[in-house]
KOLGU-474455 format. One record per atom (N, C-alpha, C): residue in three letters; z, y, x. Coordinates in steps of 0.05 Angstrom, whole numbers, plus 5000, padded with zeros to 4 digits. Example, Ala and Ser with C-alpha at 12.3 -4.5 7.8 and 13.67 -1.06 7.14 Angstrom:
ALA515648865264ALA515649105246ALA515649345264SER514249555257SER514349795273SER515750015258
// end
This chain:
UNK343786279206UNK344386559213UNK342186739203UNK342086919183UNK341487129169UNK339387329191UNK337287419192UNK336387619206UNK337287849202UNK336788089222UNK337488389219UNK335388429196UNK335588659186UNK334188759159UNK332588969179UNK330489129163UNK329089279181UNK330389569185UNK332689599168UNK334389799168UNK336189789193UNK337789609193UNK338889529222UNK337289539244UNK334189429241UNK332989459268UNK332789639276UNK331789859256UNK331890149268UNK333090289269UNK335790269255UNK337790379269UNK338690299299UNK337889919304UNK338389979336UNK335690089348UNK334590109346UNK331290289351UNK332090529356UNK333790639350UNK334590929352UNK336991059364UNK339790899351UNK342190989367UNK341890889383UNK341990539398UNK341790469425UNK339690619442UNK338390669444UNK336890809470UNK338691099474UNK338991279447UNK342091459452UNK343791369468UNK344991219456UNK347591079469UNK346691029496UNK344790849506UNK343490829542UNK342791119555UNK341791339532UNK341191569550UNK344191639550UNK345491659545UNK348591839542UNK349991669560UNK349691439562UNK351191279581UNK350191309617UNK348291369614UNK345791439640UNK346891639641UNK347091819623UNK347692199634UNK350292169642UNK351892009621UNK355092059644UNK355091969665UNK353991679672UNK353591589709UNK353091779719UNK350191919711UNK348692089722UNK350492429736UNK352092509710UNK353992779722UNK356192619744UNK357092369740UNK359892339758UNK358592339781UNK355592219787UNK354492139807UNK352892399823UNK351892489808UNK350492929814UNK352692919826UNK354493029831UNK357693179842UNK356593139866UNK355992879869UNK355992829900UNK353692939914UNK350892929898UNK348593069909UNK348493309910UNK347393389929UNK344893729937UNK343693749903UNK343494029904UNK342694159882UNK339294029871UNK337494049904UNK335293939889UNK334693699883UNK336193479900UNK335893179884UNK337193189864UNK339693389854UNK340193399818UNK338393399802UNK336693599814UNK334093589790UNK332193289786UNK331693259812UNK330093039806UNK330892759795UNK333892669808UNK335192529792UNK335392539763UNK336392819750UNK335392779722UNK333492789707UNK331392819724UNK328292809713UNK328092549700UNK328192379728UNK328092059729UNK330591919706UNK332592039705UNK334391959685UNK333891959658UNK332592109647UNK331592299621UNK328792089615UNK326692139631UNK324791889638UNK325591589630UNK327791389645UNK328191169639UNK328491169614UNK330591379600UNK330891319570UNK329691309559UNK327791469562UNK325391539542UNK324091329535UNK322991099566UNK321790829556UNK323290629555UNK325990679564UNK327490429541UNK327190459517UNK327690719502UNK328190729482UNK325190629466UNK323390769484UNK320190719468UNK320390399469UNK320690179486UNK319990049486UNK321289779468UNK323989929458UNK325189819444UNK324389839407UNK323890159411UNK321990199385UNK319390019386UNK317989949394UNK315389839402UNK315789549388UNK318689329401UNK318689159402UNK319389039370UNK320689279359UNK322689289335UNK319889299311UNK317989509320UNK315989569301UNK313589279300UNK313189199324UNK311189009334UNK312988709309UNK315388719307UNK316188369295UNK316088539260UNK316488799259UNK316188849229UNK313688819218UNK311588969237UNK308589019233UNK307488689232UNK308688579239UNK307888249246UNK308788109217UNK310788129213UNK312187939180UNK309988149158UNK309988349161UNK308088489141UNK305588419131UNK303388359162UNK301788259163UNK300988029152UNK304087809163UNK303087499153UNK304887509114UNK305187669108UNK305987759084UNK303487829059UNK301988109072UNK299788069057UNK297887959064UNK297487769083UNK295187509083UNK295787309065UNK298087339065UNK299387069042UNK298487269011UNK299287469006UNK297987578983UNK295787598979UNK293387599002UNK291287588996UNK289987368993UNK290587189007UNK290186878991UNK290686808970UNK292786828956UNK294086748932UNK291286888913UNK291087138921UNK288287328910UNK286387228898UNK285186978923UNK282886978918UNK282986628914UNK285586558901UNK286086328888UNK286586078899UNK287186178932UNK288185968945UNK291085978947UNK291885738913UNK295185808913UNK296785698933UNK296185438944UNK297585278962UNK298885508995UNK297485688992UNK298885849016UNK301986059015UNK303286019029UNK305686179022UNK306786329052UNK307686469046UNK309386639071UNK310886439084UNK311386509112UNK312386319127UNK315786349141UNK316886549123UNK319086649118UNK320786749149UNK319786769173UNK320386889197UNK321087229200UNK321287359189UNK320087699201UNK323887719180UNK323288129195UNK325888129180UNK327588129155UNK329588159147UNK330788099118UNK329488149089UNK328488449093UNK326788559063UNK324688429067UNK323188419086UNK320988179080UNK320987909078UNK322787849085UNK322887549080UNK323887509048UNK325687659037UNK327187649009UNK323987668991UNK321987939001UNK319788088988UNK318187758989UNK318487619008UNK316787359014UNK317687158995UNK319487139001UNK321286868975UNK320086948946UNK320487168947UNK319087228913UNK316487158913UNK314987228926UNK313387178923UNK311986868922UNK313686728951UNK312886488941UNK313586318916UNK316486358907UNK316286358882UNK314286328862UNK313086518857UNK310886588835UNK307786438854UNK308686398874UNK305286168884UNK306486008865UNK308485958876UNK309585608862UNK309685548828UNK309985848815UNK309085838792UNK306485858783UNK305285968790UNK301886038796UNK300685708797UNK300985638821UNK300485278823UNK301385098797UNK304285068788UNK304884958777UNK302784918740UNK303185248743UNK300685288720UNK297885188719UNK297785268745UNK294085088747UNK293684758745UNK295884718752UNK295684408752UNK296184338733UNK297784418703UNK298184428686UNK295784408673UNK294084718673UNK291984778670UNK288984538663UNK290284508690UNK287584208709UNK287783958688UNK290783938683UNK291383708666UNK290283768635UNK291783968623UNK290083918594UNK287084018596UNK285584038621UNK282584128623UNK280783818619UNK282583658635UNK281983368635UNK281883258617UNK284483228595UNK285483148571UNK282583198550UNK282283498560UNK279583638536UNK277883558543UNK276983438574UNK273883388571UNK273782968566UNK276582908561UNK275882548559UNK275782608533UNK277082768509UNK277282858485UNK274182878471UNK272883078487UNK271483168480UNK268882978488UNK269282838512UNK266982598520UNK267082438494UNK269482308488UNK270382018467UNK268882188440UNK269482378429UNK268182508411UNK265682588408UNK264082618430UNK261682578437UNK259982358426UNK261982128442UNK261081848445UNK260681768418UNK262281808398UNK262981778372UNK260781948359UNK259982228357UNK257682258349UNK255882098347UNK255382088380UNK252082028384UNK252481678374UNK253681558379UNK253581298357UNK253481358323UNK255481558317UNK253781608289UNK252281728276UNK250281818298UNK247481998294UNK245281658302UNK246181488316UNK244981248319UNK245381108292UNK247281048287UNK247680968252UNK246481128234UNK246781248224UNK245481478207UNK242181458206UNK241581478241UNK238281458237UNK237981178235UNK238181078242UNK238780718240UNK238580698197UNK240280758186UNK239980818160UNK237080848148UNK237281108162UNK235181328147UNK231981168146UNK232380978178UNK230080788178UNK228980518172UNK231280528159UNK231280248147UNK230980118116UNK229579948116UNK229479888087UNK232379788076UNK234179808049UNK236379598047UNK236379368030UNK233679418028UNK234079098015UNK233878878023UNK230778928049UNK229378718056UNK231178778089UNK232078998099UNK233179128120UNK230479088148UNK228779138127UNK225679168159UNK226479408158UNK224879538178UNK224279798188UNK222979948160UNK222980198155UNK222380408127UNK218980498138UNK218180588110UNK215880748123UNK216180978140UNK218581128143UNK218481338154UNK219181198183UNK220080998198UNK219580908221UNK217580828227UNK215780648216UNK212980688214UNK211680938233UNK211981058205UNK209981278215UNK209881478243UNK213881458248UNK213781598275UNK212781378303UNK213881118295UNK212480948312UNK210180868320UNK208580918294UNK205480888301UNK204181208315UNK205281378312UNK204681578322UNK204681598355UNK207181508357UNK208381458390UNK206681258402UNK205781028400UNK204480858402UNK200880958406UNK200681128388UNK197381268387UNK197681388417UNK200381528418UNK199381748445UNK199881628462UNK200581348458UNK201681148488UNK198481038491UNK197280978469UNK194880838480UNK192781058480UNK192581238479UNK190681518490UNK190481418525UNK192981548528UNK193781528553UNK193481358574UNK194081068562UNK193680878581UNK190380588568UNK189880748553UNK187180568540UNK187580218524UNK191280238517UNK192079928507UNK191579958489UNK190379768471UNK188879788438UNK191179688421UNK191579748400UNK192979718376UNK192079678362UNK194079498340UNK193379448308UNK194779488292UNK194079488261UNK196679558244UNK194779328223UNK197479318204UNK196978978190UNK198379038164UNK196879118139UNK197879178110UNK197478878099UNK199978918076UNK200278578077UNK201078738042UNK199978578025UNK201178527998UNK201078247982UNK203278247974UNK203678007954UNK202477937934UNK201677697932UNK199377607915UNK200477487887UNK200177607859UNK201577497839UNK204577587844UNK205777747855UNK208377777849UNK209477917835UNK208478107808UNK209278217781UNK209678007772UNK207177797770UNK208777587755UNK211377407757UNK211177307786UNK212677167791UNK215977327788UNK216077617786UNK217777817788UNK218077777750UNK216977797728UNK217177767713UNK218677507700UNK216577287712UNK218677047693UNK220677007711UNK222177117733UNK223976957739UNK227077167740UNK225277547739UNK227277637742UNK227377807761UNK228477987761UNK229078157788UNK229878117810UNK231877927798UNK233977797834UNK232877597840UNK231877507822UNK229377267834UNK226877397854UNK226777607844UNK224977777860UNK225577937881UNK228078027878UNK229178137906UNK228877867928UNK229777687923UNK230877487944UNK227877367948UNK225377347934UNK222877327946UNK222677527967UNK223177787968UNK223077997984UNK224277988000UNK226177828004UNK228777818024UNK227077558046UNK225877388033UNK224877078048UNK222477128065UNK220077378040UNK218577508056UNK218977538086UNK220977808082UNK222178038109UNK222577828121UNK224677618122UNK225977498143UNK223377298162UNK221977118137UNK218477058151UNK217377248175UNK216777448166UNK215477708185UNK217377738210UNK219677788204UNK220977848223UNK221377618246UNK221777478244UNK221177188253UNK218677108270UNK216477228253UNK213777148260UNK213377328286UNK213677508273UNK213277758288UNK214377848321UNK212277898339UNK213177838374UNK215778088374UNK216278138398UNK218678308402UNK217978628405UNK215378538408UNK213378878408UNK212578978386UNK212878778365UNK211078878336UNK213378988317UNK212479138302UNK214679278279UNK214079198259UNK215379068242UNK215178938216UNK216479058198UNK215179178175UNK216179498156UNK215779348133UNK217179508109UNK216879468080UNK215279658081UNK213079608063UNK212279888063UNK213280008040UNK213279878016UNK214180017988UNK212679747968UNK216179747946UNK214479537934UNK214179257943UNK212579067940UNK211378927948UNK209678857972UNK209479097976UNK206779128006UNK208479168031UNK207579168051UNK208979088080UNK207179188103UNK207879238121UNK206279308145UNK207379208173UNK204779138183UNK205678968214UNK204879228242UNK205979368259UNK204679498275UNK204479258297UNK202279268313UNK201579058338UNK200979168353UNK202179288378UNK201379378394UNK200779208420UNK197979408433UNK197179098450UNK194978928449UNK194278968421UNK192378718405UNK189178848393UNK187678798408UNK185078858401UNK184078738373UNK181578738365UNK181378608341UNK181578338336UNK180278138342UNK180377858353UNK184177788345UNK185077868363UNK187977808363UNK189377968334UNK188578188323UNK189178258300UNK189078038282UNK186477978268UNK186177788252UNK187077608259UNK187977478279UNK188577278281UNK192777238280UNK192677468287UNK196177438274UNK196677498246UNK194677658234UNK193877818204UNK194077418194UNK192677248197UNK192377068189UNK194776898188UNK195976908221UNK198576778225UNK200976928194UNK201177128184UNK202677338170UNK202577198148UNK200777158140UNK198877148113UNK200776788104UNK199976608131UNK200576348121UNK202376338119UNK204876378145UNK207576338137UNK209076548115UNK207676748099UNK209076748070UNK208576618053UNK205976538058UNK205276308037UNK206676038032UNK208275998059UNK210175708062UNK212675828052UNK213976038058UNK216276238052UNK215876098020UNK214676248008UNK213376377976UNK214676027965UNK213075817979UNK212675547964UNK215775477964UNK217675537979UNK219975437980UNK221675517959UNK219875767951UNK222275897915UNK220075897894UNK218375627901UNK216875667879UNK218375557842UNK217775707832UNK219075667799UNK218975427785UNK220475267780UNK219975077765UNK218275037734UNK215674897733UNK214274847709UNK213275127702UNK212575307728UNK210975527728UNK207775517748UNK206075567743UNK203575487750UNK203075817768UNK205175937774UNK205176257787UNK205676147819UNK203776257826UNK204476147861UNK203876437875UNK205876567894UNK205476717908UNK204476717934UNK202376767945UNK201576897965UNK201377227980UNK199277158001UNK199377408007UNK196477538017UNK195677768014UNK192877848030UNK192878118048UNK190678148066UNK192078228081UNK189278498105UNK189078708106UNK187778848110UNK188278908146UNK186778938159UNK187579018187UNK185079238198UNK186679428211UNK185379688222UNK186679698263UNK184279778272UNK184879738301UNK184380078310UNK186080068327UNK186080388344UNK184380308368UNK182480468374UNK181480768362UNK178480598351UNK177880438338UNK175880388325UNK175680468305UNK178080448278UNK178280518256UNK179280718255UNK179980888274UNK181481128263UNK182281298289UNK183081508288UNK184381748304UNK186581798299UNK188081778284UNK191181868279UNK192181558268UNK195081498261UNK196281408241UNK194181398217UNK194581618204UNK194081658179UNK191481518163UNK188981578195UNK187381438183UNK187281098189UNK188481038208UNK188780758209UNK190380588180UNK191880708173UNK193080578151UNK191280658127UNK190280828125UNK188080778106UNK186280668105UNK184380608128UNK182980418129UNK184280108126UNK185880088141UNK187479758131UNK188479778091UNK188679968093UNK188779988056UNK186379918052UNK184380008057UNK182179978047UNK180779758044UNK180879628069UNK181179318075UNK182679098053UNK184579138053UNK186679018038UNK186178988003UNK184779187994UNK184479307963UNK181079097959UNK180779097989UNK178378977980UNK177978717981UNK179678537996UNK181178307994UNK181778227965UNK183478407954UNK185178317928UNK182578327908UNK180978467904UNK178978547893UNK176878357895UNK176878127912UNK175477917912UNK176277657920UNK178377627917UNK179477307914UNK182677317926UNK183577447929UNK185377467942UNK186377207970UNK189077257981UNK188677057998UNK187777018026UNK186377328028UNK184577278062UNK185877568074UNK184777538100UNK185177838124UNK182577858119UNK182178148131UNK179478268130UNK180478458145UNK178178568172UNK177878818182UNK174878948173UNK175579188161UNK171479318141UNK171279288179UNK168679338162UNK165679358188UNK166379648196UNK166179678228UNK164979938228UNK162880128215UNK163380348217UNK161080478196UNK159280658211
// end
């Protein structure tokens, strides 16, 4: 069953209390006849009076359920406002508002529908955009992975080196752990690169790397440096322990080397081998590997074959 509209209410808001006063005044004249002139008066005082707060009170009652659907009308608009779509009119009060309400909930329900929509391809875009992410940053890991690597021998490049030994300097500032670095070159290997060939010489370079890498603890970085020459970082290792893995380096290429040695060639490769310790030999990188150069040049320059750390100066 359909409610009155607010048109109907106030039309009974208005003719019925008429209709009760006019029905009161006719009781009221058949019933006067019988009274004295001055309880006429007062009788229709009191007659005129009742109507008045029927009628008010019927207006009151009529305005009080309109003023009420109105209210819970724009609370529901003002929620929807401030983006709380799940609220809707509660469809009670009279006809124009309740129709004014249906529409409206309506458009919550489209409003919602959209957000959730919304919510969904927001989702879609951020697993999209995570997986694509993910996919970068693995091929910014490849790429630098590349960029640091040797491809022949596939040790670590000089340019890892150099940021590693850097990182390592400010690690041992900090906490007072000593370091070493360990220049390594091959002994006789133009020649041996000569009579046998390039790829004979690559794959010496290949038996090298794989020696070092092998030899080498899980802390140490084992680099090409360029060429023929090589570098060991040791972090951890005072001098004592330098030369003494500088030595460990040295022999097992020398066993490496004997395994591709050339047939009815009197060319035997080795290796020699220079070592510089932080902060004795140096303050930066830069000068540590020069001093282990220095070391190293002076090795080859007198018999080749040995480690050497120069004297302090």
């Amino acid at each position: 069953m359909s409610r009155p509209s607010i048109r109907c209410r106030v039309l009974f808001a208005t003719v019925v209390p008429v209709l009760i006063a006019g029905a009161a005044g006719a009781a009221a004249l058949l019933w006067l006849e019988r009274v004295p002139l001055a309880g006429k008066a007062v009788v229709a005082v009191a007659i005129v009076a009742a109507a008045a707060v029927v009628a008010g009170l019927l207006a009151l009652l009529a305005a009080r359920a309109t003023l009420g659907a109105l209210d819970e009308l724009a609370d529901t608009v003002a929620r929807l406002g401030r983006g709380e779509l799940e609220a809707r009119y509660p469809m009670r009060g009279p006809g124009e508002v309740d129709r004014l309400g249906h529409h409206i909930n309506l458009m919550a329900d489209q409003l919602e529908a959209a957000r959730s929509e919304l919510d969904r391809e927001k989702a879609d875009l951020r697993k999209r955009v995570t997986g694509q992410t993910r996919d970068l940053q693995q091929a910014n890991r490849l790429l630098m992975d590349i960029a640091n690597r040797d491809v022949l021998t596939g040790l670590a490049n000089r340019r890892r080196l150099e940021l590693e030994l850097e990182r390592h300097i400010t690690l041992s500032k900090r906490t007072g752990v000593a370091l070493a670095v360990v220049m390594i070159d091959l002994d006789k290997f133009k020649q041996y690169n000569d009579a046998a060939g390039h790829l004979a010489g690559d794959t010496l370079l290949q038996a090298v790397a794989s020696t070092l890498r092998t030899r080498a603890r899980a802390t140490d970085l084992a680099v090409r440096w360029g060429g023929d020459e090589f570098c060991i970082l040791v972090p951890g290792t005072g001098p004592e322990g330098a030369l003494t893995a500088a030595e460990g380096f040295v022999r097992a290429i020398r066993e490496a080397a004997a395994e591709l040695q050339l047939p009815d060639s009197d060319v035997v490769v080795g290796a020699s081998a220079g070592v510089a310790c932080y902060p004795g030999d140096g303050e930066d990188g830069t000068e540590l590997i020069a001093r282990a150069d220095e070391a190293l040049y002076q090795v080859k320059a007198t018999g080749r074959g040995r480690v050497l750390r120069l004297p302090r100066i």
